[in-house]
C-alpha positions, 0 to 999 in steps of 0.5 A, a space after each residue: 337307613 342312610 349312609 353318613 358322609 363319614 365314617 364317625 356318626 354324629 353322637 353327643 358326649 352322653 350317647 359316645 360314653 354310654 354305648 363305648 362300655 357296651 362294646 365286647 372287649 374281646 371283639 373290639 376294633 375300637 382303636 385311639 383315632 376312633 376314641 379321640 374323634 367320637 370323644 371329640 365330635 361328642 363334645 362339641 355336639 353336647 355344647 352346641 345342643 346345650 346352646 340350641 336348648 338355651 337359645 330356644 329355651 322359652 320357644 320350646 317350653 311352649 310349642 306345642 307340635 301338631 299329632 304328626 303322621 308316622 310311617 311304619 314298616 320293617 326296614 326295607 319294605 318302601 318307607 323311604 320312598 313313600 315318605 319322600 311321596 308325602 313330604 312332597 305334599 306342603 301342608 306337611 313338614 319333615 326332619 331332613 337329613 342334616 337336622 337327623 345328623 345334626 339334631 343337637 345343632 340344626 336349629 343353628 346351623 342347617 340355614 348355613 349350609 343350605 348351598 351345601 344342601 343340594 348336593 345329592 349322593 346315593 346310598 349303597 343299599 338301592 342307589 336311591 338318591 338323597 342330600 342333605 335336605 332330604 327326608 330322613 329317619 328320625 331314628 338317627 336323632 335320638 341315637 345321637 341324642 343318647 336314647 335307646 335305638 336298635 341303631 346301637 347295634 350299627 356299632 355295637 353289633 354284639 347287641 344283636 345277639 338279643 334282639 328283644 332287649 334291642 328292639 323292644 322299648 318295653 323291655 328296656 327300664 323305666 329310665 330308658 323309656 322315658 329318656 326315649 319318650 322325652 328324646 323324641 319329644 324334644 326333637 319334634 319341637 324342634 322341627 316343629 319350631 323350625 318349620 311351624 307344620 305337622 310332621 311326616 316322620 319316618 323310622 322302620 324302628 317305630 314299628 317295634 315301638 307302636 304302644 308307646 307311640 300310641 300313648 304319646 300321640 293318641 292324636 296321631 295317624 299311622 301308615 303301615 307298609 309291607 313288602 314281600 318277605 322274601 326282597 325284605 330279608 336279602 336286602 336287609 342282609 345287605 343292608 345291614 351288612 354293609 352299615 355294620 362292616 362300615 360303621 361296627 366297633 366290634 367285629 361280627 360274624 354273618 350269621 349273627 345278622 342272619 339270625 337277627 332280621 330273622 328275630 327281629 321280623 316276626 317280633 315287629 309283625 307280632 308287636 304291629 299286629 297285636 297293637 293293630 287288634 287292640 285298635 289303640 290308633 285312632 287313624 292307622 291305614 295299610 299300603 304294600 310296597 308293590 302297588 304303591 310302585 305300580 300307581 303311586 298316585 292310586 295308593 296316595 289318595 286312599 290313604 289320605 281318604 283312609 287317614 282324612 288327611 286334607 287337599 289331595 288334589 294339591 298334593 297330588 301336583 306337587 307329587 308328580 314332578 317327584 314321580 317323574 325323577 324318579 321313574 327310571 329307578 330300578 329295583 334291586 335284584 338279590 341272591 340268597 342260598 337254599 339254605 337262607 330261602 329255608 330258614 325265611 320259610 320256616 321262620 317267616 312262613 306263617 306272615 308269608 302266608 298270611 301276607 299271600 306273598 309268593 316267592 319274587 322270582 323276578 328278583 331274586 335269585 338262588 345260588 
């Protein structure tokens, strides 16, 4: 996940209105400043994606983007950085930044701001930099574009107390799912029309959504990477605690994001594992975080020997200098409880297990 420049995501008039009524009136923190500016910042995003579709209305009808490459893993298991590793390769192409923030509108006006691009920040969560014209989560983009997205609950957390209906796409009604398929169709022509490649697309929320995945891009390749359980569950605590205390209409309790990564983490590893055994990718090859940070390059070329992904030895040069600005960064140490460490090991300790994971002394720590 990202951390937005400020504190008002960029949602169409539709996506504002329809989750502003999900909100509980009871714990609301939605006061006339944030209604004004959501409701005006809606409006004019719906106009200019209503101008990007007409401008681009013939183009799009016949467009036609190439099986793309998604990387899968619950959030905070390394999908950034190894999406950041494979957009460095040139045959591929990627939504940046800007285009995820401003999906009803890039197409337009990203080429305008390319100076402003190159400003870099780092996100609160692990210090990673980025900018505008970074890779980034597609997930953003359909939020605001009005689709079903577990990123509902960035505002709306009172969601979370249902972690299924949130995550799971089948759950949801024919309606919404269709909405959700034709959402991230359109926004894949619109990259693809912006850049003319195949797409490297990274979201920890596809994993949940891997069947319908499946049926829309039979074509496609997935990589699938994983972390140990344990630095997964403290920095998701932090994570989500500090994109829920930012940008969360409701007020909210810790304990209810507590009981929703530990939901929501065995609902992804069961979804991603019984699609894995039904073998319905054509092109699905696995990866874990810690050896892909101890020999990047290793890892990389397995995985383009695995999904037969061509020219490894170009995308290896243009990988390394990446490498290289990356090499001082440093992972990040956690605290948790006894009690939290007892709740992953009962809630998680089947996958643990089953992954061979031991506990990351070296990283975190118990209170």
């Amino acid at each position: 996940m990202i951390e937005p420049a400020n504190k008002t995501l960029r949602l169409s008039r539709e996506a504002w209105t329809s989750l502003s009524r999900k909100v509980d009136p009871q714990k609301s923190r939605l006061n006339w400043k944030t209604r004004l500016g959501y409701g005006w910042n809606g409006a004019i995003h719906s106009l200019l994606g209503d101008i990007q579709k007409r401008s681009h209305a013939e183009a799009l009808q016949l467009v036609q983007p190439e099986p793309p490459v998604f990387i899968l893993g619950f959030w905070r298991s390394g999908t950034t950085f190894l999406h950041e590793l494979l957009c460095c390769d040139p045959q591929f192409g990627f939504p940046s930044t800007y285009a995820c923030l401003n999906p009803s509108h890039f197409l337009l006006s990203e080429s305008w701001t390319r100076n402003q691009n190159q400003r870099t920040t780092q996100r609160a969560m692990d210090a990673m930099t980025y900018s505008w014209a970074s890779p980034q989560e597609d997930e953003f983009a359909l939020l605001a574009l009005g689709a079903t997205s577990p990123y509902e609950a960035l505002l709306v957390p009172s969601l979370m107390r249902d972690a299924e209906t949130l995550l799971d796409l089948r759950t949801r009604s024919r309606e919404d799912q269709v909405r959700w398929g034709e959402t991230l169709q359109h926004f894949l022509k619109l990259l693809t029309l912006q850049q003319k490649k195949p797409l490297v697309l990274k979201s920890p929320s596809h994993g949940f959504r891997l069947p319908a995945l499946q049926g829309l891009f039979p074509e496609a390749r997935y990589i699938l990477i994983e972390r140990n359980p344990y630095e997964v569950f403290a920095s998701n605590l932090k994570l989500w605690r500090t994109l829920v205390g930012q940008y969360g209409w409701e007020q909210w309790r810790p304990e209810e994001i507590e009981n929703f990564i530990l939901r929501a983490y065995v609902l992804h590893e069961e979804i991603v594992s019984q699609q894995a055994e039904q073998g319905g990718a054509k092109f699905m090859a696995r990866v874990r975080y810690e050896d892909l940070v101890a020999d990047p390059l290793q890892e990389l070329e397995k995985l383009y020997v695995t999904l037969e992904i061509p020219a490894w030895p170009a995308a290896q040069e243009r990988i390394r200098p990446y490498l290289a600005q990356v090499a001082g960064h440093k992972r990040n140490r956690f605290e948790i409880s006894s009690a939290q460490k007892a709740r992953v090991d009962t809630a998680w300790g089947e996958w643990i297990a089953k992954k061979q994971y031991l506990w990351p002394e070296q990283y975190i720590r118990l209170a």
